[in-house]
Each structure stands twice: as structure tokens, then as C-alpha cells.
C-alpha positions as CSV (number, residue, x, y, z in Angstrom):
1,X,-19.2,-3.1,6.5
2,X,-18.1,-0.2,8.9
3,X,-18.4,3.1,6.9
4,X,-14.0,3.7,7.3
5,X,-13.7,1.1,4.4
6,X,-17.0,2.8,2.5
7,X,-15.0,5.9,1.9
8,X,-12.7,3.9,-0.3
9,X,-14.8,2.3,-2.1
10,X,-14.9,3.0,-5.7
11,X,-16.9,2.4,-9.7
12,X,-15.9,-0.5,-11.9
13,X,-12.4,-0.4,-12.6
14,X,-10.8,0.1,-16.2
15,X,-7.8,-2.0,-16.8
16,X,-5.2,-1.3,-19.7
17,X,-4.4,-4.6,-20.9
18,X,-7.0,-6.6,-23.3
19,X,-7.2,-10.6,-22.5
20,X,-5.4,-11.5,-25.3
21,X,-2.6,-9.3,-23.9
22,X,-2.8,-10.6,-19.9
23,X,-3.2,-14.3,-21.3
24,X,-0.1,-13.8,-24.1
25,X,2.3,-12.3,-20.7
26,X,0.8,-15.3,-18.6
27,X,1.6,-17.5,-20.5
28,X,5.2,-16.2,-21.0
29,X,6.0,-16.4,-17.6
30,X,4.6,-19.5,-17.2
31,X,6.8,-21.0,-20.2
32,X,10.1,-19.0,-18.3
33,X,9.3,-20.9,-15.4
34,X,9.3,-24.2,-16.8
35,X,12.4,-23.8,-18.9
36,X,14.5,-21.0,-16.9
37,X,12.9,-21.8,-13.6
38,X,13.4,-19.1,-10.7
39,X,16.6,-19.4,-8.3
40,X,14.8,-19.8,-4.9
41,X,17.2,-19.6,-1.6
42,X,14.9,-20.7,1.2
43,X,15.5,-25.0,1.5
44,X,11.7,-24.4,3.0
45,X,10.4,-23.2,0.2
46,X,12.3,-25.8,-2.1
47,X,11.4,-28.7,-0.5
48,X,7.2,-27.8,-0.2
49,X,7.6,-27.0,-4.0
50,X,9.2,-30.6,-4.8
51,X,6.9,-32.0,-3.2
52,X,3.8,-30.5,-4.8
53,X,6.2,-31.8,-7.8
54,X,8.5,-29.3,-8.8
55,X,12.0,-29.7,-10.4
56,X,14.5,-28.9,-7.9
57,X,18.4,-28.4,-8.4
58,X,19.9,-28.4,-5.1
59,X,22.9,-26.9,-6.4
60,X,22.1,-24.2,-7.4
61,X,18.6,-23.8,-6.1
62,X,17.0,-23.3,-9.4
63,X,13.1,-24.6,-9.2
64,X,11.6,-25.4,-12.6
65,X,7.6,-25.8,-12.7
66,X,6.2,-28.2,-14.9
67,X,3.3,-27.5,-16.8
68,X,-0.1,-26.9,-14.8
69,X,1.7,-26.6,-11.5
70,X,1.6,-22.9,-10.8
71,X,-1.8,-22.9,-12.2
72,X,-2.9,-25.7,-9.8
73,X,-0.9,-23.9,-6.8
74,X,-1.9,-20.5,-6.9
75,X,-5.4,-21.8,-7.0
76,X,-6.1,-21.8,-3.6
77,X,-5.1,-18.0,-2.9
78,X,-8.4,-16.4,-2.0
79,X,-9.8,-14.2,-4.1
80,X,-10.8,-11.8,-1.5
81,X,-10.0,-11.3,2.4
82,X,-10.0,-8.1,4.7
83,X,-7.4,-6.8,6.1
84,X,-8.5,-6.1,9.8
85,X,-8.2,-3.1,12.1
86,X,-7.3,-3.4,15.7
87,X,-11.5,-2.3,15.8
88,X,-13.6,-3.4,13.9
89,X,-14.8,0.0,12.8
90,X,-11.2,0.0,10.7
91,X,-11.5,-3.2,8.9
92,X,-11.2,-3.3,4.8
93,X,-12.4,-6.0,2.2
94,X,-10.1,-6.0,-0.3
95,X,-12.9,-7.7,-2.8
96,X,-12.3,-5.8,-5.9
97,X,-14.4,-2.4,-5.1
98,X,-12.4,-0.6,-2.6
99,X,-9.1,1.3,-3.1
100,X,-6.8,1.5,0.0
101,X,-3.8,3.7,0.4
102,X,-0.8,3.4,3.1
103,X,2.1,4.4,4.4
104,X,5.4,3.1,3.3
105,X,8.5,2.3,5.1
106,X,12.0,2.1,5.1
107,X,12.6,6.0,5.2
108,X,16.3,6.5,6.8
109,X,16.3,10.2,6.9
110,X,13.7,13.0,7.9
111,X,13.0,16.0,6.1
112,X,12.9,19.1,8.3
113,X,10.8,21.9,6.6
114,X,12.3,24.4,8.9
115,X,15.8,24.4,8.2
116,X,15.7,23.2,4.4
117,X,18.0,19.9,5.2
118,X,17.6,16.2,6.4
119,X,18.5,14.6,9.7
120,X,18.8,10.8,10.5
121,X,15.3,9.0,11.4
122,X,14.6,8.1,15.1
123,X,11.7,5.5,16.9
124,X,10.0,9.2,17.7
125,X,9.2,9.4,14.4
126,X,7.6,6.0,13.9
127,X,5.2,7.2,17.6
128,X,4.5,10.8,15.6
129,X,3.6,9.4,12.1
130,X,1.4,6.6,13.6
131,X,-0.6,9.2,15.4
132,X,-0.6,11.2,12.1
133,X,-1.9,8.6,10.0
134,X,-4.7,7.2,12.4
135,X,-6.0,10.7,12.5
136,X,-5.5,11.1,8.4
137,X,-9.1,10.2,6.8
138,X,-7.8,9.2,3.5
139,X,-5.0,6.7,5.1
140,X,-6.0,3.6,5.7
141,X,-3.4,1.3,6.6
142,X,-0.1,2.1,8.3
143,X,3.4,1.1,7.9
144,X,6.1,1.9,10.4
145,X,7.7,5.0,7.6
146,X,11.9,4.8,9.0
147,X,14.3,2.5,10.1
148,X,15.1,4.1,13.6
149,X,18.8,4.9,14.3
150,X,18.5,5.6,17.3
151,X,17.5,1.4,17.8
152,X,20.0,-1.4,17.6
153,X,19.7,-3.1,14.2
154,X,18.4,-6.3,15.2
155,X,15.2,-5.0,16.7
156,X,14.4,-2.2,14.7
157,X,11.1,-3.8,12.9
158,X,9.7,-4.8,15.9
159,X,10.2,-2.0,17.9
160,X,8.5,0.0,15.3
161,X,5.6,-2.5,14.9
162,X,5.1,-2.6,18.3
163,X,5.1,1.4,18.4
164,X,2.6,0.9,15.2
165,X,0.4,-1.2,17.1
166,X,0.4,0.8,20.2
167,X,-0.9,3.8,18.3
168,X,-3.2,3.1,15.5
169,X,-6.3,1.3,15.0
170,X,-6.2,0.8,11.7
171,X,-4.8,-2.4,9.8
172,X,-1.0,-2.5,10.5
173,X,1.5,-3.7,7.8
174,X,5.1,-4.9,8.4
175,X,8.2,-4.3,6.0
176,X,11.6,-5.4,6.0
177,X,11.4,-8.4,8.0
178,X,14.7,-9.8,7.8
179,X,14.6,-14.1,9.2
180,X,12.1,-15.9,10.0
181,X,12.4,-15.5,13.6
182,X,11.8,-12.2,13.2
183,X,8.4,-13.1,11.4
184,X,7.5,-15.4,14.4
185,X,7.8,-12.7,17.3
186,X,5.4,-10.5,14.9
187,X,3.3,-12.8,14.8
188,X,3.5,-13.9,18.7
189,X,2.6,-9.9,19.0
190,X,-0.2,-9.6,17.2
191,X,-1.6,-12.9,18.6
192,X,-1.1,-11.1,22.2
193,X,-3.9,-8.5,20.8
194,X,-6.3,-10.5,19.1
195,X,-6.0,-13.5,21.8
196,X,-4.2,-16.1,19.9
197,X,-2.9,-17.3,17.5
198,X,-6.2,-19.0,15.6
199,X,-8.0,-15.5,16.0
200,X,-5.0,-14.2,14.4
201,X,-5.8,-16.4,11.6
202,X,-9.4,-14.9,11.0
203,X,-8.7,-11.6,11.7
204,X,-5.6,-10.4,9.8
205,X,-4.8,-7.4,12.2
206,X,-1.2,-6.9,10.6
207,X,0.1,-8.3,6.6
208,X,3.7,-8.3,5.6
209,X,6.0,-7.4,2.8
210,X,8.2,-9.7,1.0
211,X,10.2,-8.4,-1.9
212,X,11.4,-10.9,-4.5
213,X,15.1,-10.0,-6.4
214,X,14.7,-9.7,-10.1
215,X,15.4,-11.2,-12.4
216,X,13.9,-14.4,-11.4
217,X,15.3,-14.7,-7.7
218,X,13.8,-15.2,-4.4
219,X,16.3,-14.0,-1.6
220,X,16.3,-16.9,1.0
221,X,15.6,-15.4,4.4
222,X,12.9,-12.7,3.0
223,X,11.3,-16.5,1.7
224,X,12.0,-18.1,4.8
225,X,9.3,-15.0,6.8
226,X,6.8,-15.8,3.8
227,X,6.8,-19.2,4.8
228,X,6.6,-18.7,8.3
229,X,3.6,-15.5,7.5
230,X,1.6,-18.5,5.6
231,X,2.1,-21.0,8.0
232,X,0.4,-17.8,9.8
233,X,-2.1,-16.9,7.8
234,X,-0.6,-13.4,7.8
235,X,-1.7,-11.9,4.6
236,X,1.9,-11.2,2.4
237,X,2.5,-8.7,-0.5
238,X,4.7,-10.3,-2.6
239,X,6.6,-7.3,-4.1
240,X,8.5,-7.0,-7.3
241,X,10.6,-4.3,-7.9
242,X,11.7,-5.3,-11.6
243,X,13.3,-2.3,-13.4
244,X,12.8,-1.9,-16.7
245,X,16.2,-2.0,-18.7
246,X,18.5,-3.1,-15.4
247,X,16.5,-6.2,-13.8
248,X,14.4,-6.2,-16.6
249,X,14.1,-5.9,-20.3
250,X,13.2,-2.2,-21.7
251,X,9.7,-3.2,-22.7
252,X,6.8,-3.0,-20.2
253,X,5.6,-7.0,-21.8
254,X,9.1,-7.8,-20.8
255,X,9.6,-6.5,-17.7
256,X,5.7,-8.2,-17.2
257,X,6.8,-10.9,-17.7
258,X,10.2,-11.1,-15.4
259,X,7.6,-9.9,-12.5
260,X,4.7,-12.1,-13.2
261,X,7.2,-15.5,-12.7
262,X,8.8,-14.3,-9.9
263,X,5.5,-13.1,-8.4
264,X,4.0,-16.6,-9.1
265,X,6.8,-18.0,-7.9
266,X,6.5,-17.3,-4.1
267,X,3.0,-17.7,-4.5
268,X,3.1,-21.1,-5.7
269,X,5.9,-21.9,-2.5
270,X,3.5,-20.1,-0.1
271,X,0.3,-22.6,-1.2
272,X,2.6,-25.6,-1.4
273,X,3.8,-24.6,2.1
274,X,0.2,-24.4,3.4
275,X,-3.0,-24.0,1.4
276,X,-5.6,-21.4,1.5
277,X,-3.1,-18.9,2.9
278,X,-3.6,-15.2,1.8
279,X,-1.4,-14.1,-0.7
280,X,-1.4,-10.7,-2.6
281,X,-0.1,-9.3,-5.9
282,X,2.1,-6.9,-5.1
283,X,4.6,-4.7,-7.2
284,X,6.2,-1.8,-7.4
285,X,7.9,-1.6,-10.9
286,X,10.1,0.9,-12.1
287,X,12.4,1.8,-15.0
288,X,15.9,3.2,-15.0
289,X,16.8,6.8,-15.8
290,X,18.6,6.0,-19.7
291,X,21.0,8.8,-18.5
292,X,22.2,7.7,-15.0
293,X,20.5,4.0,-14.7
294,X,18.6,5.5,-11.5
295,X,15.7,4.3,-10.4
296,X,12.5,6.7,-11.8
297,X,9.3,5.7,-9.6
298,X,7.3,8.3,-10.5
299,X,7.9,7.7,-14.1
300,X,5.3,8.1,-16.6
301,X,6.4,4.0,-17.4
302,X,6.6,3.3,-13.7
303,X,3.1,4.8,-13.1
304,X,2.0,2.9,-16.3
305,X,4.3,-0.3,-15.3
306,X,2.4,-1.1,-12.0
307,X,-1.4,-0.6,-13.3
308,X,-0.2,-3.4,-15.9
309,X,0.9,-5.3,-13.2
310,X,-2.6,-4.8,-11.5
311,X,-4.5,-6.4,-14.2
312,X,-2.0,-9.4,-14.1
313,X,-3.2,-9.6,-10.4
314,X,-6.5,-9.8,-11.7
315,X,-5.9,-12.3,-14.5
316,X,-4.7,-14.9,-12.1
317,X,-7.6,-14.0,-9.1
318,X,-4.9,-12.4,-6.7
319,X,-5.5,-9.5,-4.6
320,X,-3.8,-6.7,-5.6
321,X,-1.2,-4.2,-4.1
322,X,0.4,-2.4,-7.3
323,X,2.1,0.7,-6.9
324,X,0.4,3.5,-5.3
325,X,2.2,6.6,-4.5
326,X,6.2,7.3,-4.5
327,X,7.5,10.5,-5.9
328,X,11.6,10.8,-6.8
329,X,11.6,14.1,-5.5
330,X,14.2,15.1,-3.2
331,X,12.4,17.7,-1.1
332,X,8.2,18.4,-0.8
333,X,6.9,20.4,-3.3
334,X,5.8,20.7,-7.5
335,X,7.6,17.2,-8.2
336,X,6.3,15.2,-5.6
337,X,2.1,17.1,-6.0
338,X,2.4,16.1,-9.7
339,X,3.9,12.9,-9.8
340,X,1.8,11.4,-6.7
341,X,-1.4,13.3,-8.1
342,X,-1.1,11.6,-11.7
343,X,-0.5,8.1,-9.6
344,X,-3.0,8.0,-7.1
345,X,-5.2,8.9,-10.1
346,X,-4.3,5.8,-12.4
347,X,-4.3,3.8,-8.8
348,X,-7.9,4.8,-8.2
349,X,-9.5,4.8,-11.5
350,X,-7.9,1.2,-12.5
351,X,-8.8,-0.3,-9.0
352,X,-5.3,-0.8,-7.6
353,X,-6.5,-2.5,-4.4
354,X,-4.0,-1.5,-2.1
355,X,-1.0,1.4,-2.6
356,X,1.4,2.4,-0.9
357,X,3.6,5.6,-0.4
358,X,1.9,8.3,1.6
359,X,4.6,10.9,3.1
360,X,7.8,9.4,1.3
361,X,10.0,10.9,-0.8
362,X,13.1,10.3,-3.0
363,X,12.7,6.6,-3.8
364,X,10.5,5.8,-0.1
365,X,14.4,6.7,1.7
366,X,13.4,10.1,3.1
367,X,10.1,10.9,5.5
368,X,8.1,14.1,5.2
369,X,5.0,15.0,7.2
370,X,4.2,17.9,5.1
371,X,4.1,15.3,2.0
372,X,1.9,13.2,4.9
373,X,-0.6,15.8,5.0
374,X,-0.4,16.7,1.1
375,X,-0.7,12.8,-0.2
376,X,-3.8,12.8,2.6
377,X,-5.0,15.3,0.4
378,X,-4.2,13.9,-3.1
379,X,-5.6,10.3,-2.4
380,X,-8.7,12.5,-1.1
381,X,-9.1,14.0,-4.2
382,X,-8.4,10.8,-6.4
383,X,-10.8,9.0,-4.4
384,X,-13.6,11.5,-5.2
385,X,-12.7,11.1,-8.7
386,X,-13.2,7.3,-8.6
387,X,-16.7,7.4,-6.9
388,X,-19.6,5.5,-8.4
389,X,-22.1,8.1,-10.8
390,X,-25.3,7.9,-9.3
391,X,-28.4,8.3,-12.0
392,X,-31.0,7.1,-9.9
393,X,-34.4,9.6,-9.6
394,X,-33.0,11.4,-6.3
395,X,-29.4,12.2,-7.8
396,X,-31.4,13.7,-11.7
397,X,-33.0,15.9,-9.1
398,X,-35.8,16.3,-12.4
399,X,-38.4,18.1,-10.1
400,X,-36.1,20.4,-8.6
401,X,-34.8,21.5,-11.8
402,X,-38.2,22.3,-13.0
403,X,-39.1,24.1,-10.0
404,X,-36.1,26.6,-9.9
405,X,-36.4,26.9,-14.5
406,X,-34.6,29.3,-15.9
407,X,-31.6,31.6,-14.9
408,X,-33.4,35.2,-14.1
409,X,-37.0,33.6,-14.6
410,X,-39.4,33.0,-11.9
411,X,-39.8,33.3,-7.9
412,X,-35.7,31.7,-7.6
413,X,-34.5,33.1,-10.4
414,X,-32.7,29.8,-11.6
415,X,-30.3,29.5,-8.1
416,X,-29.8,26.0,-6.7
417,X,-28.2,27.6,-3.8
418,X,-30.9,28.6,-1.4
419,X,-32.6,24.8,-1.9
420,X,-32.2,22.5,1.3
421,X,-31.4,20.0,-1.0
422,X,-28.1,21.4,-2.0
423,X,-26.9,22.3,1.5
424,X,-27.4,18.4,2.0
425,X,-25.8,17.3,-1.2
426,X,-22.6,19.6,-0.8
427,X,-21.7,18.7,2.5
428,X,-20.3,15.5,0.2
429,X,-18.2,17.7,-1.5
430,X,-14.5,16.9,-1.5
431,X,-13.0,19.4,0.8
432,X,-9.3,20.3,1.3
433,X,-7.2,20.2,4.8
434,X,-4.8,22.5,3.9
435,X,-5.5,24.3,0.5
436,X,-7.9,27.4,0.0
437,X,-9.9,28.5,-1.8
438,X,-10.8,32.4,-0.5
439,X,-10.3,35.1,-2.4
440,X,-6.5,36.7,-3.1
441,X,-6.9,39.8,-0.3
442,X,-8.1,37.5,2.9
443,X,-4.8,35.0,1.3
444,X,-2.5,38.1,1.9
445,X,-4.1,39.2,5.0
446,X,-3.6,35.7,7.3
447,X,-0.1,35.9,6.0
448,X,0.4,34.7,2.2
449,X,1.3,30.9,3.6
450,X,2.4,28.5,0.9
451,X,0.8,24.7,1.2
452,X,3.8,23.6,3.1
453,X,3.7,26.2,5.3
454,X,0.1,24.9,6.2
455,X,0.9,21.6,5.5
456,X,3.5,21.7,8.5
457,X,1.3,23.7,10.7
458,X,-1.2,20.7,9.8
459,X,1.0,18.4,11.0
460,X,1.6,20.0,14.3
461,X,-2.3,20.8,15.1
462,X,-2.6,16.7,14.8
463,X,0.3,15.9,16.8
464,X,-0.5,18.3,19.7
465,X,-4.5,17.6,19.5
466,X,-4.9,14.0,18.2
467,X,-4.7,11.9,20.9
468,X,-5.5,7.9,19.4
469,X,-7.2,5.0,21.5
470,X,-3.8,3.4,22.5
471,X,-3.4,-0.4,22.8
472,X,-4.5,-2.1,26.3
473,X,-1.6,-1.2,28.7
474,X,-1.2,-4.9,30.1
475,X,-1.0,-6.3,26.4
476,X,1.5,-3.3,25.7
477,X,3.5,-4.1,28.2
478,X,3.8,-7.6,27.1
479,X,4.7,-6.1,23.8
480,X,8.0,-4.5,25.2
481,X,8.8,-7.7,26.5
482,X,8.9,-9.5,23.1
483,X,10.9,-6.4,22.2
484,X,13.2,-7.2,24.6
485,X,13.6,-10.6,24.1
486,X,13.8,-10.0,20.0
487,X,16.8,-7.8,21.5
488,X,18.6,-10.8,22.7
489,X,17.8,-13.4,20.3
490,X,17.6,-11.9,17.2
């Protein structure tokens, strides 16, 4: 495997929940969805689930799953898949050892670092952050980050995936996607670049988002895309956002257990719609602020909430994409360092496969490339954190240590520092991009900087100096012209 996806790979997880616990909340859910059912608008979706032998009120669109259905269903997801670059070199197994981190989407405004304030999101920002995050080390995935203004409203998705795919050759995920037509001319895209649509189903160059409504709903043309993505073989995040005490109860089994049947759910319609295709465990769980009833993401419970969720993903064999990064703060700074530091943390040591949230801010609404360039940094750190602990003879170094002995004793005097060995072991030292670590003088004389002071000059050095492999200019050009055409028939 290329060594891209090496650098994320990580020790034996730790989970939170014991078996008892996992198999009590699956069980739970499983029991809602046989007596409450889940409220499913998408007739697709519906009718491939009563015919795998669900109970289906038209009338209201309720779907109740006898016993052993879901179980039989969601059987067929595979256990593992990668999740392709546009190269090879970019491609990442998501089999259980690796922890990915990406971009998220759906910013609408921009923060500008220079004048303090936030102004409207534009496609330029979608070209930028692509280039940003293809030459980020510690992002591997990208995710169009805004909803463009300055693009008419029926196009905006694609125009940004097809600015994403342009740009980066790393693994490209979609969000948002509105109807199913809209999932077909993605797909129809990313065909163009892989050379059809049966390599598309081998090589997953591009996955897609698809939020379920909680409690226990599944919005009908969000479900309409995930059928059309399975009939695809387009990998899908099925994403709960369940919020403890509003869309769900104010306990974390509770709120488990609301996001575990609606999760199962769409991935029971998604195998019923066509077998085998990849499906992943995806949440992003929340609770509400008891003051305001706003949404806290980078909650202690909401940090806690989605690595629960991730061992649910692992109790039923699902890939997982549970929470990640995603900071409430308003602007870059303290908030945003400590509550994306304490998440990608939890993310990395528990295994969460893939997480999202690199350079958002304030609920994933506002885009920052100085938070870019500071979560590059975090995830770098959690990542070093998460590594497997050698103890093999070469990493005990026993020889070495008896050769140097004792501090002030002997030829070396007890220093490591002039061995060749240690020149060749600390160039895997975790190193920042942006931080410092000189003394307090030579900090005062370049100019006393703060970190988003260098985090924004970081930001500019890669924009002005990174220049990525761009897609093939004949398939790019056949690109615009699905854009175009989206443009009149979406």
C-alpha cells in the first residue's frame, strides 16, 4: 500500500463501550425498528425494503422491520474497501488500522484574518482550499469546504466537485447532494476520469454524504441519491446528526439508540436496493446547549457521543466515519486549538476511521485557512500519538545504551546526540508547520508573530508555490460540460 495511507495508520484501537453495552443499544434499536419503525420518504427505498419483506405504510411511509431483517440486510456491507485517489499513490484502506481526516463542507461564509470579519463564500474558494489540502500532509481526503454564492443554486455541488476533481489527487468526497439527478451527473463525472462506469465501481475515486433527520426519519430526496450512489457503488456516509435532548433523548444510550436505527435503516434500503454496495457508519452527534438549545459540537458529550457511535460501527462490521474535528468557535483561535486537539485525539486513539472537519469553524458554516493549516497541524500531532510502540531489538537500542553508560562517565559522557543512530531516528520526529520552538529572543527578533499570523502566511506560501497535478485537460473539459448541462436540467 502506497506510503500516503501509511502515515495514517495507527495501534490497536480502544473503544469505550463493553459488549454487553454495544449488544444492549443494538438490540434497542433493533426492537424501535420493529415496533416504531423509521418514516422513510424515498418510494425507492420503500418498495426495495418491502420486498426484502419489510412492513410498509404507504401513508404515511413508516417502514417497520421484522425481526432478523436488518441483521440479514446489512450483512452484505463490506467490512472493508479503499477509498481511491485520482493516483494510486493517494489511495486509503479503510480496514480497521488507518485513521483518515478530511475536509468538511457546507461553509457559507469565509473568515478573513485581516480585517477581523466574515465575507460571503465564492467557487474561488473551493479552487484555493483544494490546492491547500492536496499539499496538506496530514489531509487526506477533500471535501468541497462552501456553498459558492457566487454559483446559481442548482449547480453549486457540482461545480465545486468538478473544481475538487480538477485540483486534488486525493480521494474526493461529495456533500449536500440534493436529488438523485444530481447524484447521477457525479457519478457520470467521475466515470469520465476513471473510464467508466464499471471502473468506477472498483475504484471509488469520490464517496458521498447522506444525512438521515432524527428522530427516526429519512428525508426522501437525500434517500433517493443513496439509492442512486449504491446502484453506483459509490461508497455513502450515512450521517446522523442526532442531538442529545432536541432529536434525541438527554442520555448518550438514548441518543445511541435513535442514531443506530436510523443509521441501520438506510443501510438496510441501500443493500435491499443492491447488495454488496459500500456503506459506512457515519455520525456526527451532538447535544444542545441546556441554556440556548444550540447545537455544542465540540462538546465534551459530543466528542464522547461520536466515539460511542464508532464502536456501534464496529459492532455491526460497518466502516466507520464518526465525528472527527468541528470546533463551535466563532473565529480561529484558543476554542477552536482546544476543542479540535482533544477530538482528533479521542478520533485517533479510538480508531475513528474517517473524520471530518479540517478548516471549519462555528458549527462547519464558516471557512478558515488559518484553522486549515492549524487542524493540519493538530491531526499531525494526534496521529503521532496513535502510532504503533515498537519493542523490537532495533527500537530497545540495548547496545547503544551500554555503549554511551552513564551521564558524565566514559569517552560520550552519557549523550545520545552525537550517535548516527539518533540523527536517523529523529528525523521521524513529529515536526510543526507553523509553531516554534526557538528560544524567546530570536521569537522577538523575526517579529513576535502569533500562530495565526504564521498560520495565514502558511496559507499563502502554499497557494502562491503549490502548484497540484491538475486533471487531464480533455476530461476537464468534458467536466464543464456536465456542469453546464446540470445548469439546465437540474
Amino acid at each position: 500500500m502506497p506510503a500516503f495511507a501509511d502515515s495514517f495508520r495507527i495501534r490497536k484501537p480502544t473503544g469505550f463501550l463493553r459488549e454487553e453495552q454495544k449488544k444492549v443499544i443494538h438490540e434497542s434499536a433493533l426492537e424501535i425498528m420493529e415496533t416504531v419503525g423509521v418514516r422513510i420518504h424515498s418510494k425507492v427505498a420503500r418498495d426495495s425494503l418491502k420486498a426484502a419483506g419489510a412492513s410498509v405504510d404507504e401513508g404515511t411511509g413508516v417502514v417497520k422491520f421484522p425481526e432478523g431483517l436488518v441483521q440479514s440486510l446489512i450483512a452484505s456491507v463490506p467490512e472493508k474497501i479503499v477509498l481511491a485517489g485520482r493516483d494510486k499513490e493517494y489511495d486509503l484502506p479503510v480496514d480497521g488500522s488507518h485513521c483518515y481526516y478530511t475536509t468538511d463542507g457546507c461553509g457559507i461564509t469565509v473568515w478573513d484574518q485581516k480585517t477581523k470579519s466574515r465575507r460571503l463564500s465564492v467557487l474561488q474558494d473551493i479552487k484555493d482550499t483544494a490546492v491547500v489540502a492536496d499539499y496538506l500532509p496530514h489531509c487526506s481526503i477533500y471535501e468541497p469546504m462552501v456553498v459558492a454564492s457566487d454559483v446559481a443554486e442548482n449547480i453549486h455541488v457540482i461545480a465545486g466537485m468538478k473544481e475538487a476533481f480538477d485540483r486534488s489527487r486525493k480521494h474526493i468526497e461529495s456533500e449536500s447532494t440534493s436529488t438523485a439527478e444530481e447524484a447521477r451527473l457525479q457519478i457520470r463525472m467521475a466515470s469520465e476520469i476513471v473510464g467508466g462506469p464499471e471502473e468506477l465501481r472498483k475504484r471509488h475515486i469520490m464517496s458521498a454524504m447522506v444525512c438521515t433527520m432524527s428522530p427516526l426519519t429519512l428525508d426522501g430526496h437525500a434517500t433517493e441519491a443513496a439509492m442512486v450512489w449504491a446502484k453506483a457503488h459509490v461508497p455513502v456516509y450515512i450521517t446522523g446528526m442526532a442531538m442529545m435532548g432536541i432529536s434525541g433523548p438527554a442520555t448518550y444510550a438514548g441518543s445511541l439508540v435513535v442514531n443506530h436505527a436510523e443509521t441501520l435503516a438506510l443501510a438496510a434500503a441501500m443493500q435491499a436496493h443492491e447488495k454488496g454496495s459500500p456503506t459506512i457508519y457515519g455520525s456526527v452527534l451532538s447535544n444542545m446547549d441546556p441554556r440556548t438549545g444550540a447545537i455544542q459540537l465540540g462538546s465534551p458529550e459530543g466528542m464522547l457521543l461520536c466515539a460511542l457511535a464508532h464502536d456501534m460501527a464496529k459492532y455491526v462490521k460497518m466502516p466507520s466515519a464518526c465525528g472527527g474535528l468541528g470546533s463551535n468557535a466563532k473565529v480561529p483561535g484558543v476554542q477552536s486549538a482546544l476543542e479540535n486537539g482533544i477530538m482528533a485525539m479521542i478520533s485517533t486513539i479510538t480508531g475513528q476511521e474517517v473524520n471530518n472537519g479540517i478548516g471549519m469553524l462555528d458549527c462547519s458554516t464558516v471557512l478558515s485557512y488559518e484553522q486549515m493549516i492549524i487542524d493540519n497541524d493538530i491531526v499531525g500531532r494526534a496521529l503521532t500519538c496513535g502510532r504503533e510502540i515498537p519493542t523490537t531489538k532495533e527500537a530497545l537500542h540495548l547496545d547503544l545504551i551500554k555503549e554511551v553508560g552513564i551521564l558524565g562517565i566514559g569517552p560520550k559522557k552519557g549523550s545520545f546526540l552525537g550517535e548516527r543512530a539518533t540523527m536517523m531516528e529523529a528525523r521521524t520526529f513529529f515536526q510543526s508547520s507553523i509553531f516554534t520552538s526557538e528560544p524567546f529572543d530570536q521569537w522577538v527578533e523575526k517579529g513576535k508573530k502569533d500562530e495565526l499570523v504564521l498560520a495565514k502566511e502558511k496559507a499563502d506560501w502554499i497557494l502562491q508555490n503549490h502548484e497540484p497535478v491538475m486533471l487531464d485537460r480533455d476530461i476537464s473539459k468534458k467536466l464543464d460540460e456536465m456542469v453546464k448541462e446540470g445548469s439546465k436540467t437540474l
